[in-house]
VMD Tcl script that builds the backbone (N, CA, C; Angstrom):
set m [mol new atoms 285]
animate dup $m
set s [atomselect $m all]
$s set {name element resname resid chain x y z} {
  {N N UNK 1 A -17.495 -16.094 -3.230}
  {CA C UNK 1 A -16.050 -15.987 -3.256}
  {C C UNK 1 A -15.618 -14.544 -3.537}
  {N N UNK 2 A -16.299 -14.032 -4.279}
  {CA C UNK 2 A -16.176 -12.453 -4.783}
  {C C UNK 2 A -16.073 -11.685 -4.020}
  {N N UNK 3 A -17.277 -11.843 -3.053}
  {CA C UNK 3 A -18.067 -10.899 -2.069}
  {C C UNK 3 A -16.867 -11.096 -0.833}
  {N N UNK 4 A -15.992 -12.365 -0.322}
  {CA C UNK 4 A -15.179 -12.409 0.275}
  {C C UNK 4 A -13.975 -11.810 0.253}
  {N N UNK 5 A -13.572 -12.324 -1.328}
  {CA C UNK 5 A -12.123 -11.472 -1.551}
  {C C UNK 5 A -12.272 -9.568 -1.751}
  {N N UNK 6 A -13.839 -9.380 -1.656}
  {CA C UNK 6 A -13.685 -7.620 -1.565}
  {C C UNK 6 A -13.680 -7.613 -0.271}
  {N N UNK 7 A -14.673 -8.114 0.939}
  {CA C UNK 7 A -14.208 -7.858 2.116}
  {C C UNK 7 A -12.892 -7.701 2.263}
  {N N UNK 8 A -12.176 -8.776 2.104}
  {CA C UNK 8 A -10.827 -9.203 2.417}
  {C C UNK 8 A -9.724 -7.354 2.251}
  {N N UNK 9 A -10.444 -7.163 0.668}
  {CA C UNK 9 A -9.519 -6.242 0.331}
  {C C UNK 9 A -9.653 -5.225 0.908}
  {N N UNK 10 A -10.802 -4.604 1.125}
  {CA C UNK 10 A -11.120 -3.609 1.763}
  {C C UNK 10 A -10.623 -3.601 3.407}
  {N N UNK 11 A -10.684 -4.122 4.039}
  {CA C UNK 11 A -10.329 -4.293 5.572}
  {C C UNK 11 A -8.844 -4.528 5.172}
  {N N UNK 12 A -8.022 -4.978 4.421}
  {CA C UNK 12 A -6.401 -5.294 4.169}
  {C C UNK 12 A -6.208 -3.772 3.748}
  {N N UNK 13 A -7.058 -2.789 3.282}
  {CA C UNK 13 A -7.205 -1.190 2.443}
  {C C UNK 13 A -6.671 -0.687 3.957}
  {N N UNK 14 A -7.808 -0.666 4.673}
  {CA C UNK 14 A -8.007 0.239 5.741}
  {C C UNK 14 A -7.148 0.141 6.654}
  {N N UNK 15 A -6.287 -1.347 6.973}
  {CA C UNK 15 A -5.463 -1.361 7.663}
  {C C UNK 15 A -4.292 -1.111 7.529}
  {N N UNK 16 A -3.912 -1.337 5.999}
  {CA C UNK 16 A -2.699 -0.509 5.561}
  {C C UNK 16 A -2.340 0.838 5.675}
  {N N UNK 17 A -3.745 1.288 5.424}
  {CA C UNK 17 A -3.810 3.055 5.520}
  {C C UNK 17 A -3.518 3.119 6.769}
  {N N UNK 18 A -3.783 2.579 8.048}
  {CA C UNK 18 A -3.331 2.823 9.670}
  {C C UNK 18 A -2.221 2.666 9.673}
  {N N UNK 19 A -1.636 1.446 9.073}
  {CA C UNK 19 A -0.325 1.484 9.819}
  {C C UNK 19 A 0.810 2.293 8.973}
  {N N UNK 20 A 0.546 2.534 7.919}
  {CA C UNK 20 A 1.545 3.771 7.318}
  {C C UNK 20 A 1.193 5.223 7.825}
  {N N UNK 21 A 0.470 5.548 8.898}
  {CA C UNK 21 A -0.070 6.807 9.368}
  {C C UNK 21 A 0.453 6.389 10.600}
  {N N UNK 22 A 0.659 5.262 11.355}
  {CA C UNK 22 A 1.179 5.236 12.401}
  {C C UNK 22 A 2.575 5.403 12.463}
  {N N UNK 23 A 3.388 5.278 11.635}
  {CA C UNK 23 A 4.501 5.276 10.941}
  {C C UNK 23 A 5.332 6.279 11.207}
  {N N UNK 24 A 6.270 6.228 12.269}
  {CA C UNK 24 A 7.452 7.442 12.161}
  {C C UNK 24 A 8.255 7.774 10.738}
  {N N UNK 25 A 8.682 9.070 10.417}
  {CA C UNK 25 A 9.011 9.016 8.989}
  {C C UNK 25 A 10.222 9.007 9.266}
  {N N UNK 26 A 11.402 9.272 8.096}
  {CA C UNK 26 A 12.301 9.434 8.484}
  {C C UNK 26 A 12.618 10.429 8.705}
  {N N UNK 27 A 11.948 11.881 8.593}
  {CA C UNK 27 A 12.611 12.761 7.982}
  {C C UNK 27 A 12.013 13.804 9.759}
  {N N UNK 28 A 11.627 12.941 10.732}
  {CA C UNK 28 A 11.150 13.067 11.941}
  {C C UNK 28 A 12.138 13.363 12.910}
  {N N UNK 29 A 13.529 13.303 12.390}
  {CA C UNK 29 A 14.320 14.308 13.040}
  {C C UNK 29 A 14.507 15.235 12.393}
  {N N UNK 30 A 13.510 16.659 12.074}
  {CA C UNK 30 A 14.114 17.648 11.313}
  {C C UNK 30 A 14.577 18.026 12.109}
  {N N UNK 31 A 14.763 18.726 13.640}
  {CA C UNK 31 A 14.584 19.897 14.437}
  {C C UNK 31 A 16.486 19.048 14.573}
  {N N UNK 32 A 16.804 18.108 14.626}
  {CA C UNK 32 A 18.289 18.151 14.520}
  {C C UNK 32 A 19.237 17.794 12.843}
  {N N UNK 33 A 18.455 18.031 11.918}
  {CA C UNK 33 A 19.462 18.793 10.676}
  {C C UNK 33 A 19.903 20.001 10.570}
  {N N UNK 34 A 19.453 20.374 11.545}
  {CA C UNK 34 A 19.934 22.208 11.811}
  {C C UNK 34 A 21.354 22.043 12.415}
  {N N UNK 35 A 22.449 21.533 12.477}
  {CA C UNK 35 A 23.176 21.964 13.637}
  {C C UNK 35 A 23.649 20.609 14.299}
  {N N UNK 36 A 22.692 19.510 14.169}
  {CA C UNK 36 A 22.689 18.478 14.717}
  {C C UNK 36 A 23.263 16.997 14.053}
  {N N UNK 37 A 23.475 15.745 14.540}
  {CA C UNK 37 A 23.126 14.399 13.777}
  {C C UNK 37 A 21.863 13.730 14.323}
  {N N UNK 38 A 20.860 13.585 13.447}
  {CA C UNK 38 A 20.047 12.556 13.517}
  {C C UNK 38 A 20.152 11.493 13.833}
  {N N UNK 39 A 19.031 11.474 14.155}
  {CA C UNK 39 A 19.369 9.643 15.412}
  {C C UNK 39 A 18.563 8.211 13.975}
  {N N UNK 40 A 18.502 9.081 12.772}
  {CA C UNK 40 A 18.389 8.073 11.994}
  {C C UNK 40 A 19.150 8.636 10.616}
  {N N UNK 41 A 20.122 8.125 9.908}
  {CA C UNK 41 A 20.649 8.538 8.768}
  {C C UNK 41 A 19.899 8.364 7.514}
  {N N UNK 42 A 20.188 9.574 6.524}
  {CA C UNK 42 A 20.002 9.007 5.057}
  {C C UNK 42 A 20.110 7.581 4.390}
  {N N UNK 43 A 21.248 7.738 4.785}
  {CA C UNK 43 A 21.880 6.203 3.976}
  {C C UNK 43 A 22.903 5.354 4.639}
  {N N UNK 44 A 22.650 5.749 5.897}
  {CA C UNK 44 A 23.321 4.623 6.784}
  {C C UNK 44 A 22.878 3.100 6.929}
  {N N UNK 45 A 23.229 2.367 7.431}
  {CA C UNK 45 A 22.869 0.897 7.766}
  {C C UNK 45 A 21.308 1.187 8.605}
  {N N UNK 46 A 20.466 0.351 8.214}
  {CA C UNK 46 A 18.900 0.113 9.118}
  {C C UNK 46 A 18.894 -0.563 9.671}
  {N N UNK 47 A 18.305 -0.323 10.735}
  {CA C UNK 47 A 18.502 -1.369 12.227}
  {C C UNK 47 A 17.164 -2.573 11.410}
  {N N UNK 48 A 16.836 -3.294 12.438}
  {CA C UNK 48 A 16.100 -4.526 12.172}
  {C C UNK 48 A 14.863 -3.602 11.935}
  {N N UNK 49 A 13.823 -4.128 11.447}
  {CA C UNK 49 A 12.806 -4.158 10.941}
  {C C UNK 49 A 11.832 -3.862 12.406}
  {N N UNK 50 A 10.895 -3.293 12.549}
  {CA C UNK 50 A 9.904 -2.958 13.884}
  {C C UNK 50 A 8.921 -3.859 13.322}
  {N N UNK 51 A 7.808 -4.013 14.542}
  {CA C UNK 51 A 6.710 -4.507 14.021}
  {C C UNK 51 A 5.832 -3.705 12.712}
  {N N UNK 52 A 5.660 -2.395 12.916}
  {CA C UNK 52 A 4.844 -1.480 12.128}
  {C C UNK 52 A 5.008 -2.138 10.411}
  {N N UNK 53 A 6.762 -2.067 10.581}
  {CA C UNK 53 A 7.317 -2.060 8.889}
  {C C UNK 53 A 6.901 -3.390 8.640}
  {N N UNK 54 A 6.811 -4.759 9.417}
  {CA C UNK 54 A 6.338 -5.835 8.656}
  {C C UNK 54 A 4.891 -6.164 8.785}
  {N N UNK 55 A 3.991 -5.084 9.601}
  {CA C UNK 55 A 2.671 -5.617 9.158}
  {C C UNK 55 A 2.352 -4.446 8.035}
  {N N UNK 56 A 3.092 -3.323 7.655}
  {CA C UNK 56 A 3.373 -2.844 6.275}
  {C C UNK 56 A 3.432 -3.410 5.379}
  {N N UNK 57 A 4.563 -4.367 5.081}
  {CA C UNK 57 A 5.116 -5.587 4.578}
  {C C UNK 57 A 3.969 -6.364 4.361}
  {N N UNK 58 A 3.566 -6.824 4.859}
  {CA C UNK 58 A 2.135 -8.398 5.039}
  {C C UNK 58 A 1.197 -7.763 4.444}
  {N N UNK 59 A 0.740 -6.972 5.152}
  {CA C UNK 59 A -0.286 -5.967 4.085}
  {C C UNK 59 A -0.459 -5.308 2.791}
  {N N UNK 60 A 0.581 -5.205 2.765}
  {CA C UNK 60 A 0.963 -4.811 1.555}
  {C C UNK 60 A 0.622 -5.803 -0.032}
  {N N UNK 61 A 1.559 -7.027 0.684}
  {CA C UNK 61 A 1.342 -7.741 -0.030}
  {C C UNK 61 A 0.350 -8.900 -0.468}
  {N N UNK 62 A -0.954 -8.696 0.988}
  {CA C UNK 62 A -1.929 -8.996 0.795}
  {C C UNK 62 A -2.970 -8.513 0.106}
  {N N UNK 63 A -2.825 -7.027 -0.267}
  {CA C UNK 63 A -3.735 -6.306 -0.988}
  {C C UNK 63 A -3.201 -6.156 -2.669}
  {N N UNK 64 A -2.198 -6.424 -2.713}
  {CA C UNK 64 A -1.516 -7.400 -3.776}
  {C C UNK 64 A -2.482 -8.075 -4.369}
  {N N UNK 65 A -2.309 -9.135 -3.446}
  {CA C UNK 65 A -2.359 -10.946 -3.784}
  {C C UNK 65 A -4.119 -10.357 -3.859}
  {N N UNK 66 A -4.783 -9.776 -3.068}
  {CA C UNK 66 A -6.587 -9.183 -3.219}
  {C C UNK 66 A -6.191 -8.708 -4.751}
  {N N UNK 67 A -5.993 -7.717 -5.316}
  {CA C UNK 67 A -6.094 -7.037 -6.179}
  {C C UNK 67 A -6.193 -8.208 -7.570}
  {N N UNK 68 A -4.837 -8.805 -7.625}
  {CA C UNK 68 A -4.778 -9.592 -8.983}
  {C C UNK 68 A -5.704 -10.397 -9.203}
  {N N UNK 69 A -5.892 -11.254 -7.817}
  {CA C UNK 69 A -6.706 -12.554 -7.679}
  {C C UNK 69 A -8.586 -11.957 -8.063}
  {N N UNK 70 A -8.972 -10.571 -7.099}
  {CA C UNK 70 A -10.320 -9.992 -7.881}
  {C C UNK 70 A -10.033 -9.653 -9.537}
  {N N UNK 71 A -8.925 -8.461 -10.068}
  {CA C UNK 71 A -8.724 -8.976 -11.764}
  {C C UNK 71 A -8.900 -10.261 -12.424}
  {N N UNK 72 A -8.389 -11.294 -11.827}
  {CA C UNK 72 A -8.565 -12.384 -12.313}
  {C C UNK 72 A -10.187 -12.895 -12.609}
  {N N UNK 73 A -10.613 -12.951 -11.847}
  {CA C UNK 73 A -11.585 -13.715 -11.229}
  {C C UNK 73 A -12.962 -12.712 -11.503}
  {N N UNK 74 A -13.061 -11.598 -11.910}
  {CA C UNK 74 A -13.738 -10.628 -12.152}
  {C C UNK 74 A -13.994 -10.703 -13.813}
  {N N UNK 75 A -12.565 -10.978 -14.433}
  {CA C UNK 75 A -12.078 -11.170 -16.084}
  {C C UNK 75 A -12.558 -12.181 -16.585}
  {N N UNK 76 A -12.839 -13.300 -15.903}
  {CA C UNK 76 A -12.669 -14.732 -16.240}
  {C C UNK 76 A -14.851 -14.889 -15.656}
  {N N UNK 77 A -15.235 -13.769 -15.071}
  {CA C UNK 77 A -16.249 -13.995 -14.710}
  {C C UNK 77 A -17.346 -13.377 -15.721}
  {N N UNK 78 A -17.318 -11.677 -16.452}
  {CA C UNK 78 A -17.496 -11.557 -17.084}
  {C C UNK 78 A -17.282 -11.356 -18.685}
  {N N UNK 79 A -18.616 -11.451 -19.227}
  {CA C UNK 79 A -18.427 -11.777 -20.512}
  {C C UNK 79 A -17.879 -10.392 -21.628}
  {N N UNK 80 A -16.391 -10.551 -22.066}
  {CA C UNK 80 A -15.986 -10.057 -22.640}
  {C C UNK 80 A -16.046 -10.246 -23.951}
  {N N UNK 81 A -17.295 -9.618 -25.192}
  {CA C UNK 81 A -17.326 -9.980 -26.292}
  {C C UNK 81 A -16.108 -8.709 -27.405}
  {N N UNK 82 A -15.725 -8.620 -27.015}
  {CA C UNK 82 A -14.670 -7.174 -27.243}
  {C C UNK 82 A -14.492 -6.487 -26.499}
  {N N UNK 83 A -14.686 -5.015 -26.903}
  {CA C UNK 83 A -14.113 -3.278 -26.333}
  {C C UNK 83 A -15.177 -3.192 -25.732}
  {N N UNK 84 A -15.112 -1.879 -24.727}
  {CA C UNK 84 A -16.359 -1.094 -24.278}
  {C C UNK 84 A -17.174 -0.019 -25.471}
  {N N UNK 85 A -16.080 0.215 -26.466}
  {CA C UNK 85 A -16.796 0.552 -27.869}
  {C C UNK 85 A -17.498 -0.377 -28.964}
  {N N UNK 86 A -17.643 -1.689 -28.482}
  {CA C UNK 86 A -17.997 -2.397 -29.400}
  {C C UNK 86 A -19.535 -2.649 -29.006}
  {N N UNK 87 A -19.563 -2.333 -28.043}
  {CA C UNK 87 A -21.360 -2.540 -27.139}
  {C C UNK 87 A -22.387 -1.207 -28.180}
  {N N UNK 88 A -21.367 -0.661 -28.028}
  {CA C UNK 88 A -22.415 0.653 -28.230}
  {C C UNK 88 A -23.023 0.969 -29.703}
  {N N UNK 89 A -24.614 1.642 -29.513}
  {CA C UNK 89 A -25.341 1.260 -30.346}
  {C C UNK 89 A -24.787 1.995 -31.825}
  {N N UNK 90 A -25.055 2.248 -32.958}
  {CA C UNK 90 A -24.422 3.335 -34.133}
  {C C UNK 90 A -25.502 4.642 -33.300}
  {N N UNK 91 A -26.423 4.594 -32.989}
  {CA C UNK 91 A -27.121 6.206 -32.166}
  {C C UNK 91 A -26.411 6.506 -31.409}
  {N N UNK 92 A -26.034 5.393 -30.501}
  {CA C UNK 92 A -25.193 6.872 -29.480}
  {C C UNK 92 A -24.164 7.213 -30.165}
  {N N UNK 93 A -23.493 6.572 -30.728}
  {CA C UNK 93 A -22.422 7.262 -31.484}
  {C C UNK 93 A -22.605 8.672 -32.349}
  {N N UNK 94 A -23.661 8.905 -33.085}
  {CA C UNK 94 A -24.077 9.909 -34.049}
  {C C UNK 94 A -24.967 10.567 -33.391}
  {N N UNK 95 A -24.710 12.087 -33.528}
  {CA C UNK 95 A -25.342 12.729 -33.483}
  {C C UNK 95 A -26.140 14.074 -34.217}
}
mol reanalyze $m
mol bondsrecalc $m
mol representation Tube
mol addrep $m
């Protein structure tokens, strides 16, 4: 189950990273803030949503739903007898 939900996350990683690189920005009309109006505003109304922005969206929130669910399940798998300072021997500590 482990070994699945890291696949999962990793390939939900890599594809997120594509499609926010495929991603027109906004700021992709500079060459008309000189002088010009942009064919997309600051803070005007946003047209509908493209495909890009909702497999952004999906992805996003699939690497989410990966992330908590491996915390979970990672927490609940190993054995937490305290701190990572509580393992350690009084030697390594002193020197």
């Amino acid at each position: 189950m482990v070994a699945l939900l890291i696949t999962l996350h990793v390939v939900v990683c890599l594809f997120l990273i594509g499609v926010v690189l495929l991603q027109q920005g906004k700021s992709a009309d500079i060459a008309n803030a000189f002088g010009g109006q942009g064919s997309q505003t600051a803070f005007g109304p946003r047209g509908a949503a493209n495909l890009l922005t909702r497999l952004t969206t999906w992805s996003a929130v699939i690497f989410m739903l990966t992330s908590i669910s491996l915390t979970i399940i990672l927490t609940r798998t190993t054995s937490s007898n305290g701190s990572v300072l509580s393992h350690m021997t009084q030697s390594q500590g002193k020197k």
